[in-house]
N, CA, C and O atoms as a Tinker XYZ file with bonds, in Angstrom:
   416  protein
     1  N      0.823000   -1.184000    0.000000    73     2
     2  CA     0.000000    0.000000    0.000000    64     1     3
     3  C      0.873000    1.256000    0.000000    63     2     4     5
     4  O      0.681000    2.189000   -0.779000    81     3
     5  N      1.960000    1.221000    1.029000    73     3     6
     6  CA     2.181000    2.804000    0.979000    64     5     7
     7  C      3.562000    2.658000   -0.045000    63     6     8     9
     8  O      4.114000    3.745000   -0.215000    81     7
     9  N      4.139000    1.632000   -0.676000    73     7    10
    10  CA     4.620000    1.535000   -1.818000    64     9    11
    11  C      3.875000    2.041000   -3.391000    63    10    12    13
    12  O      4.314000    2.636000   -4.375000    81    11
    13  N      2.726000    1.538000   -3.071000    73    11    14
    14  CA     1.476000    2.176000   -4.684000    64    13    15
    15  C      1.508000    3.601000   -4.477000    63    14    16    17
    16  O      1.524000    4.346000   -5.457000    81    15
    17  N      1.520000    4.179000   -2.990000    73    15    18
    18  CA     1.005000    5.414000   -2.956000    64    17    19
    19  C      2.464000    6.354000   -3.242000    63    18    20    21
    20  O      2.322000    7.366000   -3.928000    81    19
    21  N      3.845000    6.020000   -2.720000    73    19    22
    22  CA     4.643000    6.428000   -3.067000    64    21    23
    23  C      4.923000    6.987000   -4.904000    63    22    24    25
    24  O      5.023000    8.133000   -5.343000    81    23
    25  N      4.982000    5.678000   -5.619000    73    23    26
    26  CA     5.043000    5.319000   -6.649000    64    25    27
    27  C      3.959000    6.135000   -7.384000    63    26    28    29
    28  O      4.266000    6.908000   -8.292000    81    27
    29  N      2.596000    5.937000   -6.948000    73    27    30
    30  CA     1.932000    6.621000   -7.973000    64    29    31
    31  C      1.711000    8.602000   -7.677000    63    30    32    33
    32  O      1.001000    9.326000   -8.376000    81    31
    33  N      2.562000    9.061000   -6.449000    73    31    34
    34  CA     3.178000   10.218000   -6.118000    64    33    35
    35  C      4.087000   10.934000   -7.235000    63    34    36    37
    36  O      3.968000   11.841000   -8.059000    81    35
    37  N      5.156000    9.929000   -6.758000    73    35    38
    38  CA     6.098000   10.086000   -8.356000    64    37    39
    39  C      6.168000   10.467000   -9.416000    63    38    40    41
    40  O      6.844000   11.212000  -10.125000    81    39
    41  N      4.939000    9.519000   -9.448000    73    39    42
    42  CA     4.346000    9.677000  -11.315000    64    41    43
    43  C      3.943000   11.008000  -11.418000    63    42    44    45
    44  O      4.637000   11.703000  -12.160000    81    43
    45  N      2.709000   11.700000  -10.693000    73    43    46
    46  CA     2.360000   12.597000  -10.714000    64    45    47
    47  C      3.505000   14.007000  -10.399000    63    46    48    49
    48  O      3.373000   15.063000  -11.019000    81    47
    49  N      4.223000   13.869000   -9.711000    73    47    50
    50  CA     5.154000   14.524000   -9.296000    64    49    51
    51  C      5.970000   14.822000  -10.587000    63    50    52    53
    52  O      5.717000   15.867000  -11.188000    81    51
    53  N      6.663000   14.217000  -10.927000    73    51    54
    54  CA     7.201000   13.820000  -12.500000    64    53    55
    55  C      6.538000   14.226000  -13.606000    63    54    56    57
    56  O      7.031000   15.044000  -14.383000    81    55
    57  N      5.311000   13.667000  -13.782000    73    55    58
    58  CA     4.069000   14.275000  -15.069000    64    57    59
    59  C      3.826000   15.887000  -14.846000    63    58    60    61
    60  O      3.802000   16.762000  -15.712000    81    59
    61  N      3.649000   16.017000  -13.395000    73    59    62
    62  CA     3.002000   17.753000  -13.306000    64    61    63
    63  C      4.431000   18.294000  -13.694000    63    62    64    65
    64  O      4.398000   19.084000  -14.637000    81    63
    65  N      5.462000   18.081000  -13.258000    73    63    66
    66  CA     6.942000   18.953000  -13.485000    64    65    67
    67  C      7.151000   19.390000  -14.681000    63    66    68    69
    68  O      7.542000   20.497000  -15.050000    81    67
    69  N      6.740000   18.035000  -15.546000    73    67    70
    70  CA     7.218000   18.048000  -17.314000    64    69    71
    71  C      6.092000   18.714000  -17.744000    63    70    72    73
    72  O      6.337000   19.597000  -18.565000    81    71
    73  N      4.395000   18.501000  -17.309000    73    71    74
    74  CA     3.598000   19.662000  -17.773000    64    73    75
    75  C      3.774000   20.814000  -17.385000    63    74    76    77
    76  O      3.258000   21.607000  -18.173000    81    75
    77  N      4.401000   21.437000  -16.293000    73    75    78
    78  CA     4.165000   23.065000  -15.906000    64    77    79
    79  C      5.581000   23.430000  -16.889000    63    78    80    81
    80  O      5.581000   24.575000  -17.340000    81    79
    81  N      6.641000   22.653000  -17.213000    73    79    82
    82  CA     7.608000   23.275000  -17.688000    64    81    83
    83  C      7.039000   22.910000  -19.529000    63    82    84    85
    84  O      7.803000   22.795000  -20.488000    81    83
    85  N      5.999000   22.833000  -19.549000    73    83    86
    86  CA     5.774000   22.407000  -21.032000    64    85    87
    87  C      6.236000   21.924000  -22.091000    63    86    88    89
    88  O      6.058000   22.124000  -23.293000    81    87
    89  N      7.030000   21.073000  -21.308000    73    87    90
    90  CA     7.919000   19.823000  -22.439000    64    89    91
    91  C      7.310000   18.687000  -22.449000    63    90    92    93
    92  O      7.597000   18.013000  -23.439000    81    91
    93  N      6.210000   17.969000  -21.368000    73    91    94
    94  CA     5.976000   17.173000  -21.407000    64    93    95
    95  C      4.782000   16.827000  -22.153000    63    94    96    97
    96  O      3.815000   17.467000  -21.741000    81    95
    97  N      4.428000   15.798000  -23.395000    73    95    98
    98  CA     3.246000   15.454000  -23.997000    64    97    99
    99  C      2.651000   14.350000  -22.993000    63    98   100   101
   100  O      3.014000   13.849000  -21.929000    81    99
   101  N      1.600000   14.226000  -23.828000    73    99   102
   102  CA     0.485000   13.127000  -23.103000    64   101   103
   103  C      1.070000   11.846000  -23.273000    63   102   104   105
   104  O      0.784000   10.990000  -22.436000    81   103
   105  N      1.723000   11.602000  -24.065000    73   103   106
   106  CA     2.501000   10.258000  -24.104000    64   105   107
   107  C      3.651000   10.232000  -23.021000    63   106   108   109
   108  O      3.769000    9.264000  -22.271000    81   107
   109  N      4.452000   11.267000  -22.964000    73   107   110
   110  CA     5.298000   11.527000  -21.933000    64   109   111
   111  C      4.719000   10.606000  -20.698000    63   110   112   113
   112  O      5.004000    9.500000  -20.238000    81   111
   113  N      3.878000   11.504000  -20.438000    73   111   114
   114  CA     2.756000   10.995000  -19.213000    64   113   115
   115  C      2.970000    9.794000  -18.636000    63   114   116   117
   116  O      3.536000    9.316000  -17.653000    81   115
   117  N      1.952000    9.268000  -20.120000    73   115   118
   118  CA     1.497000    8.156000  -20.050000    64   117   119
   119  C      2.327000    7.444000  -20.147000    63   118   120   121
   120  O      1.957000    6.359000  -19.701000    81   119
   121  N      3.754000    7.398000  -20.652000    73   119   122
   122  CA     5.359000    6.641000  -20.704000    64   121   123
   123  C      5.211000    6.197000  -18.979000    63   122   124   125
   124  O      4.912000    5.124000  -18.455000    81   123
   125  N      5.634000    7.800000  -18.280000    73   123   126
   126  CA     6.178000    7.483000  -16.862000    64   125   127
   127  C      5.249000    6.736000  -16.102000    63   126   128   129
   128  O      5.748000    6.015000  -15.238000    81   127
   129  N      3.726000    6.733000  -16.243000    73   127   130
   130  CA     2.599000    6.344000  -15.639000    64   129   131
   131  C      2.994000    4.362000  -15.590000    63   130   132   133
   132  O      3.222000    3.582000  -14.666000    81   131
   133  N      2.900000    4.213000  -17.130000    73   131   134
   134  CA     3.421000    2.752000  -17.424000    64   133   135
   135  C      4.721000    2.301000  -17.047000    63   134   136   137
   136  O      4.939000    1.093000  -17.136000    81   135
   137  N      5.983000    3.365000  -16.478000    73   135   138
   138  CA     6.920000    2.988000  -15.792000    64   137   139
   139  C      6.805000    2.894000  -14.438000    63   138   140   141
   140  O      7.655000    2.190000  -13.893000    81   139
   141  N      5.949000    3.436000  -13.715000    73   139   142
   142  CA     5.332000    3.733000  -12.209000    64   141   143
   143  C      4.549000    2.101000  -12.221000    63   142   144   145
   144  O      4.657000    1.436000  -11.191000    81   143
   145  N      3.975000    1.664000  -13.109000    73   143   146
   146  CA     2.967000    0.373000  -13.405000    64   145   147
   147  C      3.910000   -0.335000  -13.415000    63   146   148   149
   148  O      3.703000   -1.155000  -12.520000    81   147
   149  N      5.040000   -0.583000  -13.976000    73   147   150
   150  CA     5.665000   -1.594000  -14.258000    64   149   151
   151  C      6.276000   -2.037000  -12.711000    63   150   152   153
   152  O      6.164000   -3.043000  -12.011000    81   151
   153  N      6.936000   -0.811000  -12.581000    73   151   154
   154  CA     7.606000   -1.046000  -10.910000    64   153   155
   155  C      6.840000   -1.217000   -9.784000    63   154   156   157
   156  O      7.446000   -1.444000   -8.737000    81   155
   157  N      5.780000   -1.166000   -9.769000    73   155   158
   158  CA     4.693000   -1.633000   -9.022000    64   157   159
   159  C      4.549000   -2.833000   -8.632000    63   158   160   161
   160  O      4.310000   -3.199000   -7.481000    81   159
   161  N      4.756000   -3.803000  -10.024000    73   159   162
   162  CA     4.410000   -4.839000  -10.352000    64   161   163
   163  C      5.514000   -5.835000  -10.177000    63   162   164   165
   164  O      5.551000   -7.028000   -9.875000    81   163
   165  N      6.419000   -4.898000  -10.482000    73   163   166
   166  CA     7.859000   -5.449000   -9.667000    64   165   167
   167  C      7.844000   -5.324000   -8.292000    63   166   168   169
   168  O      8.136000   -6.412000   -7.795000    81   167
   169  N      7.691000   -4.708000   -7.686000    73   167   170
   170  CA     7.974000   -4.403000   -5.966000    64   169   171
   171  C      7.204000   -5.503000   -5.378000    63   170   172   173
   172  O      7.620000   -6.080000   -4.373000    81   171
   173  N      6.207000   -5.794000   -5.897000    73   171   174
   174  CA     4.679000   -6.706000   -5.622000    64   173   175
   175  C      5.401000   -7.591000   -5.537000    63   174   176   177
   176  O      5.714000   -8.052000   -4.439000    81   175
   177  N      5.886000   -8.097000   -6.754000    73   175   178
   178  CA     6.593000   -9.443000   -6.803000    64   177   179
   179  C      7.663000   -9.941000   -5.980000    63   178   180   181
   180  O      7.596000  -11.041000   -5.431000    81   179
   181  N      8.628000   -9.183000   -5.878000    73   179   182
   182  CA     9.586000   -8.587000   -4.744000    64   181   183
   183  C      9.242000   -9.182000   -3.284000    63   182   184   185
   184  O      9.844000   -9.955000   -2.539000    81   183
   185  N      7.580000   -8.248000   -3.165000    73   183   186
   186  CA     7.480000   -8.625000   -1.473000    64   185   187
   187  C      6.932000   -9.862000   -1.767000    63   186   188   189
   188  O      6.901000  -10.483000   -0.704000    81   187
   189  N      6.510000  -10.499000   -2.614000    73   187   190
   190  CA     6.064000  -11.984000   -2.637000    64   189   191
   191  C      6.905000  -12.818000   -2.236000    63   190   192   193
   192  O      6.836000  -13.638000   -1.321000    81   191
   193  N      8.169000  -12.448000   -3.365000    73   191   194
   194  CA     9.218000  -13.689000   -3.174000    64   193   195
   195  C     10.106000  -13.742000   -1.578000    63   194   196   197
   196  O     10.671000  -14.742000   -1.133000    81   195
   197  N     10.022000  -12.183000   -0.815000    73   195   198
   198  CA    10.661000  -11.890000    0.494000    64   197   199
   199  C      9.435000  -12.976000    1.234000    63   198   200   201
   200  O      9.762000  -14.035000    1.769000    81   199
   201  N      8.105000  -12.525000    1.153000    73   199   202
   202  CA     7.782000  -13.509000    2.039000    64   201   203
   203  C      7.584000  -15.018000    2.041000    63   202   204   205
   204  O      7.214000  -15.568000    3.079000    81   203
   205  N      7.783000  -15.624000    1.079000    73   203   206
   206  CA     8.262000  -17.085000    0.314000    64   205   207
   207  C      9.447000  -17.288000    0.943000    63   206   208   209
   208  O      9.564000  -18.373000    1.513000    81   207
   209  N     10.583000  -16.338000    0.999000    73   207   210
   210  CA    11.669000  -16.832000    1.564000    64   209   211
   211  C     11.555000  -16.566000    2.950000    63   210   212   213
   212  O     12.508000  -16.951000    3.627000    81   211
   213  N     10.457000  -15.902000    3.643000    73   211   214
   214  CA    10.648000  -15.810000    5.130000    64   213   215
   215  C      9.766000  -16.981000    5.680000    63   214   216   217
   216  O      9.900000  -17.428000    6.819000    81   215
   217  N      8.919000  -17.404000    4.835000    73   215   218
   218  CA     8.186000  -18.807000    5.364000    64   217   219
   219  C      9.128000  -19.916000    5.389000    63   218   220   221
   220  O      9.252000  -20.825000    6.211000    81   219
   221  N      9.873000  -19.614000    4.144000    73   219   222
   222  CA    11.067000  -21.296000    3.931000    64   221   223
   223  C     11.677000  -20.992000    5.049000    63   222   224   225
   224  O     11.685000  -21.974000    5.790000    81   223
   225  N     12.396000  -19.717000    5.690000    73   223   226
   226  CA    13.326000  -19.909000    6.821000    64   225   227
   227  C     12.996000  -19.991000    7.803000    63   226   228   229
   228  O     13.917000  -20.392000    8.515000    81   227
   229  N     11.929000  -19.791000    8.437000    73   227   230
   230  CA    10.734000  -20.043000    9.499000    64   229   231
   231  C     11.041000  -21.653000    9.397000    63   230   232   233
   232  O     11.610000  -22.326000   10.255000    81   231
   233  N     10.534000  -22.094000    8.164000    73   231   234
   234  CA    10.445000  -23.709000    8.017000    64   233   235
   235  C     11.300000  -24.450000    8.588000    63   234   236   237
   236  O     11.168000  -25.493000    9.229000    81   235
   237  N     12.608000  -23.554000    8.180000    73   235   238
   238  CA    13.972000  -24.249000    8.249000    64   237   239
   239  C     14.521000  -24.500000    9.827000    63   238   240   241
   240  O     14.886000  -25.480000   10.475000    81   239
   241  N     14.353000  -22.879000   10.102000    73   239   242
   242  CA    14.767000  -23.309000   11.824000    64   241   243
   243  C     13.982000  -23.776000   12.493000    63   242   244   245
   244  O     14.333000  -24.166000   13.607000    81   243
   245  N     12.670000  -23.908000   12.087000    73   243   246
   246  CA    11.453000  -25.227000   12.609000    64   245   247
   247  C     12.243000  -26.787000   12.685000    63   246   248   249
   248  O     11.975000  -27.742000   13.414000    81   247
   249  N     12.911000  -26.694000   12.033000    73   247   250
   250  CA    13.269000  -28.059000   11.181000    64   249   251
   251  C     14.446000  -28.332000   12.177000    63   250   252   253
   252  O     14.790000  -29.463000   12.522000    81   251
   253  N     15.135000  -26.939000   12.682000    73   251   254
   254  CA    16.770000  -26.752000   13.110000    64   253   255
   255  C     16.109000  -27.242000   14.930000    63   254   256   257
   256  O     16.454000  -28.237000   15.568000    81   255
   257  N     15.207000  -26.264000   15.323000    73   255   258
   258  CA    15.173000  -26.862000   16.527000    64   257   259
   259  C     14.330000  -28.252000   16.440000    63   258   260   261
   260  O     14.656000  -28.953000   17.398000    81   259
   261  N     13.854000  -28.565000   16.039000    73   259   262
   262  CA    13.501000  -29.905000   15.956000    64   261   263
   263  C     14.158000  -31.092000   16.159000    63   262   264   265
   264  O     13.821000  -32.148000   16.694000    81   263
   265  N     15.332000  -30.645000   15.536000    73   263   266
   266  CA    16.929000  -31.745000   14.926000    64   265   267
   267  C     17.432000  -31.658000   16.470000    63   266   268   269
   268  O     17.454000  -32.659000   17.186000    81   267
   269  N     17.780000  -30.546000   16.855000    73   267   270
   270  CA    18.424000  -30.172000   18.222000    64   269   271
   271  C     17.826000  -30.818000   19.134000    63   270   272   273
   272  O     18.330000  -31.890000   19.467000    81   271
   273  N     16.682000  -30.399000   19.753000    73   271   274
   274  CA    15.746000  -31.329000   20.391000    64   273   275
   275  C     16.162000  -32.800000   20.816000    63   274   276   277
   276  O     16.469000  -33.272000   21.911000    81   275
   277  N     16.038000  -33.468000   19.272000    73   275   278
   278  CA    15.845000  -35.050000   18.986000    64   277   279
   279  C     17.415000  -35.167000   19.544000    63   278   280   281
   280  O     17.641000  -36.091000   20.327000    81   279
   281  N     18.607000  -34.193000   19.146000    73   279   282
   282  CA    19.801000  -34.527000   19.074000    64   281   283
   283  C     19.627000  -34.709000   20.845000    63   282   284   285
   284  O     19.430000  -35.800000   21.380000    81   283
   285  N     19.729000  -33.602000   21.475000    73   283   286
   286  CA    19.507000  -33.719000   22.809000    64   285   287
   287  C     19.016000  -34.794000   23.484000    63   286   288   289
   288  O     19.643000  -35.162000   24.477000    81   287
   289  N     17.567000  -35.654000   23.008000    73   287   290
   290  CA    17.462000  -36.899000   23.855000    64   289   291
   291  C     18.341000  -38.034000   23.326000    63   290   292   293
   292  O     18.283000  -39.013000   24.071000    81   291
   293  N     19.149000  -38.203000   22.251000    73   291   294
   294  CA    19.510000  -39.281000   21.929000    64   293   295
   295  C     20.526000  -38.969000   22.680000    63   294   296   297
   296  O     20.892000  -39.974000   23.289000    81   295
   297  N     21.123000  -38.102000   22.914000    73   295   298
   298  CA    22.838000  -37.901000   24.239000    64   297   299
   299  C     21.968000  -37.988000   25.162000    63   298   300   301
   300  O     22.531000  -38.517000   26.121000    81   299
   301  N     20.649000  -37.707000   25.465000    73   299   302
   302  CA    20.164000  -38.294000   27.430000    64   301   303
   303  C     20.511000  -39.660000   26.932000    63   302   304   305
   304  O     21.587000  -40.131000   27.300000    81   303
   305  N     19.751000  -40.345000   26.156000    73   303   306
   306  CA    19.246000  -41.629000   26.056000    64   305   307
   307  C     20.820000  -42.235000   26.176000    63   306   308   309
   308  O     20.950000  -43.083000   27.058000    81   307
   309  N     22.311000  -41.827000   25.217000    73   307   310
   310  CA    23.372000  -42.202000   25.283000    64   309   311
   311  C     24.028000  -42.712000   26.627000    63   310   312   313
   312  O     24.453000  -43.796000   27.026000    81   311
   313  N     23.885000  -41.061000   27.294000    73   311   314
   314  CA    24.288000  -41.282000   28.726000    64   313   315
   315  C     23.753000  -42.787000   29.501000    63   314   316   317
   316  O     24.405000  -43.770000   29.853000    81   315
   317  N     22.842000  -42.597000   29.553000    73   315   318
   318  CA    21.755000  -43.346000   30.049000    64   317   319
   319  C     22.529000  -44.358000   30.151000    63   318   320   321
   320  O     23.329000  -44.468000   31.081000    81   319
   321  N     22.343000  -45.575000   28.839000    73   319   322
   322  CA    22.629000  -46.405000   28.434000    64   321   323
   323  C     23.992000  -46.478000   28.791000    63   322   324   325
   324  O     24.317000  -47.646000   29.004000    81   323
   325  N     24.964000  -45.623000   28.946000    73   323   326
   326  CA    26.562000  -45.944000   29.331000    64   325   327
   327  C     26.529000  -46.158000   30.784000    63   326   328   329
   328  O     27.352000  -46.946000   31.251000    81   327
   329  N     25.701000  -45.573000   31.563000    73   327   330
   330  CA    24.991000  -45.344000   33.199000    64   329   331
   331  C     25.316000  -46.875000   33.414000    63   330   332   333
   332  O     26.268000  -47.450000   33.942000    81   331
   333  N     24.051000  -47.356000   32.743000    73   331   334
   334  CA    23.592000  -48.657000   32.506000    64   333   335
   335  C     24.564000  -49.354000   32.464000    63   334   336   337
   336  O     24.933000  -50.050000   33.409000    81   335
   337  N     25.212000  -49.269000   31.218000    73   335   338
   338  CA    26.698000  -50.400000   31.004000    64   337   339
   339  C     27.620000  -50.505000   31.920000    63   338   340   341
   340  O     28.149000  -51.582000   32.194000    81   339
   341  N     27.926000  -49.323000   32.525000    73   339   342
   342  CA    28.735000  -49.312000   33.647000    64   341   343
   343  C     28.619000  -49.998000   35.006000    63   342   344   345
   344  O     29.552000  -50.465000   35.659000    81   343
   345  N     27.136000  -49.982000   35.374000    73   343   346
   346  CA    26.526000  -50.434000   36.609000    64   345   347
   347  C     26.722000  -52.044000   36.039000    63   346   348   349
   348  O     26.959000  -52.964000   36.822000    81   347
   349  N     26.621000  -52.194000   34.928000    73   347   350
   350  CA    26.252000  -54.190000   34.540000    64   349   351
   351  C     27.773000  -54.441000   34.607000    63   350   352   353
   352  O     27.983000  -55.610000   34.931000    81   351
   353  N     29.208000  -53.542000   34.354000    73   351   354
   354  CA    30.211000  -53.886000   34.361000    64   353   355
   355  C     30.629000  -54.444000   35.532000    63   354   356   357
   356  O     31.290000  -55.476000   35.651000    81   355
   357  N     30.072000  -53.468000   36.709000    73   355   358
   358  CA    30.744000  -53.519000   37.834000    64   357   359
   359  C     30.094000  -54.393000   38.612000    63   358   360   361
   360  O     30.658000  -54.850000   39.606000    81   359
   361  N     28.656000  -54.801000   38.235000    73   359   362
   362  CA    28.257000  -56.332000   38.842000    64   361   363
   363  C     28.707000  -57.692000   38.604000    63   362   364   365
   364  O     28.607000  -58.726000   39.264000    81   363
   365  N     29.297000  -57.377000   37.339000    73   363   366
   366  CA    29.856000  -58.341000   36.754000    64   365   367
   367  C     31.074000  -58.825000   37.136000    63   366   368   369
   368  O     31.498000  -59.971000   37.279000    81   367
   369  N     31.754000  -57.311000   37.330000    73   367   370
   370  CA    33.061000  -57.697000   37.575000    64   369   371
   371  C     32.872000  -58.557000   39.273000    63   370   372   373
   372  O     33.418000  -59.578000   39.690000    81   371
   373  N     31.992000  -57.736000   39.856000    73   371   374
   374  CA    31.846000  -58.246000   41.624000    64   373   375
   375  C     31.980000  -59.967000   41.458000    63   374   376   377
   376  O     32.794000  -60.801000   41.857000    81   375
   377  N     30.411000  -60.023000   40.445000    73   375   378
   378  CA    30.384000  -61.258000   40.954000    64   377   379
   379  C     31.576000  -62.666000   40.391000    63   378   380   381
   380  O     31.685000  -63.770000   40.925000    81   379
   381  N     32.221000  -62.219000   39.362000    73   379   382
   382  CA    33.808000  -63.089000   38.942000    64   381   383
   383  C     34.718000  -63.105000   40.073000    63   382   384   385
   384  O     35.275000  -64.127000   40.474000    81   383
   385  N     34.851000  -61.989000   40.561000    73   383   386
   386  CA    35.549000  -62.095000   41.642000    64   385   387
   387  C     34.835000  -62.850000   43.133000    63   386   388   389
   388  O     35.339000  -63.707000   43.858000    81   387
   389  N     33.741000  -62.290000   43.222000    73   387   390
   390  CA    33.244000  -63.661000   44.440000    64   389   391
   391  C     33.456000  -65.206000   43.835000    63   390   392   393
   392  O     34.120000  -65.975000   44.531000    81   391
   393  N     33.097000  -65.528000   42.987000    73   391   394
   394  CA    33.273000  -66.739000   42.464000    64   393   395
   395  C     34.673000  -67.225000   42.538000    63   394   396   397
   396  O     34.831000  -68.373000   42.953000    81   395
   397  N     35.687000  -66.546000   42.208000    73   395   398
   398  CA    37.102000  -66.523000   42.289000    64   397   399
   399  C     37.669000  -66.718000   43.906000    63   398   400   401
   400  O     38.472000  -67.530000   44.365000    81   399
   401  N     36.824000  -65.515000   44.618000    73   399   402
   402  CA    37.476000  -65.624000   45.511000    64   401   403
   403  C     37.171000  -67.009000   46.570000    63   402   404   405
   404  O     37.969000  -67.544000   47.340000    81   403
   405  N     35.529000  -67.414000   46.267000    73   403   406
   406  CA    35.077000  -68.438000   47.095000    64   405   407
   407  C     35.571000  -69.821000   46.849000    63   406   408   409
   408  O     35.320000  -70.747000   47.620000    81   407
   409  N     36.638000  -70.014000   45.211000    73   407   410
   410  CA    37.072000  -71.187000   45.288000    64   409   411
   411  C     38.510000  -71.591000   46.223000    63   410   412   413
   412  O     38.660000  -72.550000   46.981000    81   411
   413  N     39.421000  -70.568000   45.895000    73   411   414
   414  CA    40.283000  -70.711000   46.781000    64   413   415
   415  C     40.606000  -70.433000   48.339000    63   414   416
   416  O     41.685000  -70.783000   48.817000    81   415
């Protein structure tokens, strides 16, 4: 919106200048009018594709903490599991050695 209103400022701004100094024809005009149109139509497009790329990157670090997250429980879950291995080591080791020690 306040891009159209800029733009079609311009035009007029531009058209009245070249009419009060009386160089400008009606085609003149109508030239800059259709250059004010064109860039319009560009800028439009412009903020389209900005917000296309601000949804994909939204997407993306959706995607980023997501990964992080998952990464995070699989190192709980890691720990965990080494917790685990460690405690089965050291029962293990106990009970070889009672066995050991109760034969001799």
């Amino acid at each position: 919106m306040r891009h159209e209103f800029v733009t079609r400022a311009a035009t007029i701004v531009v058209g009245a200048g070249l009419m009060l100094g009386g160089c400008a024809t009606k085609e003149d005009v109508e030239r800059a009018q259709a250059t004010a149109d064109a860039a319009h139509q560009q800028a439009g497009a412009a903020m389209a594709a900005a917000q296309q790329a601000q949804q994909t990157a939204n997407q993306a670090l959706s995607t980023a903490q997501s990964a992080a997250t998952t990464a995070q429980a699989a190192q709980a879950a890691a720990a965990q599991m080494g917790a685990r291995h460690e405690e089965w080591k050291a029962k293990h080791r106990e009970r070889r050695h009672h066995r050991h020690g109760s034969r001799g």
